[in-house]
C-alpha positions in Angstrom: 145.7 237.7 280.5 144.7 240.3 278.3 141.8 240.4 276.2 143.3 241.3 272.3 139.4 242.8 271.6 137.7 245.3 272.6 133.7 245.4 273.4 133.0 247.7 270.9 135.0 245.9 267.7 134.4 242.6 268.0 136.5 242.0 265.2 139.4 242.4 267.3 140.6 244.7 264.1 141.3 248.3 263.5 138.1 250.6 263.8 137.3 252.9 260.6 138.4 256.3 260.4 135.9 259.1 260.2 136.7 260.1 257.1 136.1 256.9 255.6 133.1 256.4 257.2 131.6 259.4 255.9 133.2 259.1 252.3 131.9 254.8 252.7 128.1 256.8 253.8 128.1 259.0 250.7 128.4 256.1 248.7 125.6 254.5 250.2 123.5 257.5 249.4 124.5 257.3 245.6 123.4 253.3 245.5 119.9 253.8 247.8 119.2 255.9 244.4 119.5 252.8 242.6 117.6 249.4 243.8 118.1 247.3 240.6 121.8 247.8 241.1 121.8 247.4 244.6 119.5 243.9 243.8 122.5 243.3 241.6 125.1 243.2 243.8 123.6 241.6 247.0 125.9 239.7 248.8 125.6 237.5 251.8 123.1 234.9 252.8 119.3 236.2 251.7 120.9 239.7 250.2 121.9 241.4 253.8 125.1 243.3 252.4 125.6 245.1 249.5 128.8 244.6 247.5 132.0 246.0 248.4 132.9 246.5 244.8 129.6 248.2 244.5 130.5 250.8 247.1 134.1 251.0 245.7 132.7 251.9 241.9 130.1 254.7 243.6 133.0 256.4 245.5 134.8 256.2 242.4 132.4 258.1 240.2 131.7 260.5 243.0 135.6 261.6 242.8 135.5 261.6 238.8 132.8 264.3 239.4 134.2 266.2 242.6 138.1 266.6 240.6 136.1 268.0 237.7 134.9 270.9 239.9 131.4 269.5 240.7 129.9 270.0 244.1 129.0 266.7 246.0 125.2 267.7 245.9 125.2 268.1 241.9 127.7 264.6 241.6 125.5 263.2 243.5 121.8 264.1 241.7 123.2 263.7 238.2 125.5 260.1 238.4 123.1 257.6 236.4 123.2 253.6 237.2 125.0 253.4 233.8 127.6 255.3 235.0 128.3 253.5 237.7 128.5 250.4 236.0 130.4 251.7 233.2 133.6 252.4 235.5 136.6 250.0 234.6 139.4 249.4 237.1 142.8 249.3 235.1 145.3 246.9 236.1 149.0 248.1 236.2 150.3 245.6 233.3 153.1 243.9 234.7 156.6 244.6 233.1 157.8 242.4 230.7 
């Protein structure tokens, strides 16, 4: 019988890529600026995990500032907590 997991991903899933494990740690970096948003958007039993959503809106505000020609550095030192939480997923409106 095989075993359909491996030691080292328990999950039995698909590992990360590097590249989004680096993109995922950049994120991070932006939020540890922030610890009333990260208190915000605790997740898990006694506030282990920080939102996914959170992470998703930092990497999404990092891009706005890299396609505008920014380097990561200065995108990273000048995004405010208001920015963050001012970013708005649209929805594709459904066809009617």
């Amino acid at each position: 019988m095989s075993i359909w997991y491996k030691k080292s991903d328990p999950s039995g899933g698909e590992g990360i890529d590097p590249s989004s494990i680096s993109s995922i740690k950049v994120a991070y970096k932006l939020i540890k600026k922030f610890p009333n948003l990260q208190k915000k958007h605790k997740v898990v039993a006694g506030g282990m995990a920080i939102s996914s959503a959170l992470i998703i809106l930092a990497s999404i505000a990092i891009v706005k500032r890299l396609q505008k020609g920014q380097s990561l550095k200065k995108a990273l030192n000048e995004i405010s907590e208001e920015e963050i939480e001012a970013i708005h997923i649209n929805k594709k409106q459904k066809k009617q």
